[in-house]
C-alpha positions as CSV (number, residue, x, y, z in Angstrom):
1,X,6.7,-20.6,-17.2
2,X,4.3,-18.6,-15.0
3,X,5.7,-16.6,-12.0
4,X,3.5,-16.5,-9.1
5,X,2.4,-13.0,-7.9
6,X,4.1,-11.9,-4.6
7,X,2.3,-10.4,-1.9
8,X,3.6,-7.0,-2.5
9,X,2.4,-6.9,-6.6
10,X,-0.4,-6.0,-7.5
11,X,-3.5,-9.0,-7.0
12,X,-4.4,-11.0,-10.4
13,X,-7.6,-9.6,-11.8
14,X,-10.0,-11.7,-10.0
15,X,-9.1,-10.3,-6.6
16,X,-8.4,-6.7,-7.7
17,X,-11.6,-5.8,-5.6
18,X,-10.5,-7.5,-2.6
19,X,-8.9,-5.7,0.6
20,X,-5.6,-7.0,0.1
21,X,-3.5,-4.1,1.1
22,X,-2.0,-1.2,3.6
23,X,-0.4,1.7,3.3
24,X,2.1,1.7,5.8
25,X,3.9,5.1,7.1
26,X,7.2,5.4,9.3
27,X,8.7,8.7,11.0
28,X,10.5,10.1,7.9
29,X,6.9,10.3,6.5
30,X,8.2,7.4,3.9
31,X,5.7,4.9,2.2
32,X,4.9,1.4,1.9
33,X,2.4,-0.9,0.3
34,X,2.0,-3.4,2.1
35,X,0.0,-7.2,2.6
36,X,-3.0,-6.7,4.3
37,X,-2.1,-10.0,6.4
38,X,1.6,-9.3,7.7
39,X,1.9,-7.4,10.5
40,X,3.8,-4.0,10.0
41,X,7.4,-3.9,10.4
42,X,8.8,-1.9,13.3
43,X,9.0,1.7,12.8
44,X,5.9,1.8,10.3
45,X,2.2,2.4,11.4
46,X,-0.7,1.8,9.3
47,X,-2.5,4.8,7.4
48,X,-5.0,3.6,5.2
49,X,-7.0,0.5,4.5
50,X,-7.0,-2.3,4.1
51,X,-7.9,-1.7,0.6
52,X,-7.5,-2.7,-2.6
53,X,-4.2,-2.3,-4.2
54,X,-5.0,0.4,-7.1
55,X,-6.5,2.3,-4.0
56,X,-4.0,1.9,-1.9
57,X,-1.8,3.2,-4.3
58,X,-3.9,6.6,-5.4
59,X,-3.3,7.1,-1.6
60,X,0.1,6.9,-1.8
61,X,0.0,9.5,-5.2
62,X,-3.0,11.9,-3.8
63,X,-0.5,11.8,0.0
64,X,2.1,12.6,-2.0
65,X,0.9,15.4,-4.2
66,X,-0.2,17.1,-1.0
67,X,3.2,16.8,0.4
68,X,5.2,18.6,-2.2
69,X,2.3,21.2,-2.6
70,X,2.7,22.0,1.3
71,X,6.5,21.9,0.4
């Protein structure tokens, strides 16, 4: 049995190009990948893309890693 992909996991390899993906980002300076097509959730703003997942998520990392270094 196959399990279909949600639309928070990571695209199947033929769309892994495709702007599929947001980074979302809400007042306690918290996260989110989110679908590119689904509006944002109250509370969260959009910081980056839409972009391809993997990018997407170095944005998360590389935000991240500058966070705890200005810690």
């Amino acid at each position: 049995m196959t399990t279909a992909a949600g639309p928070f996991d990571a695209p199947s390899d033929e769309q892994a190009q495709a702007s599929t993906h947001l980074v979302l980002r809400n007042t306690r300076a918290e996260h989110s990948l989110w679908p590119a097509h689904t509006p944002a959730p109250a509370g969260w703003r959009p910081v980056h893309g839409p972009a391809p997942y993997e990018e997407c998520t170095r944005y998360v990392d590389a935000d991240a890693a500058g966070a705890g270094a200005a810690a």
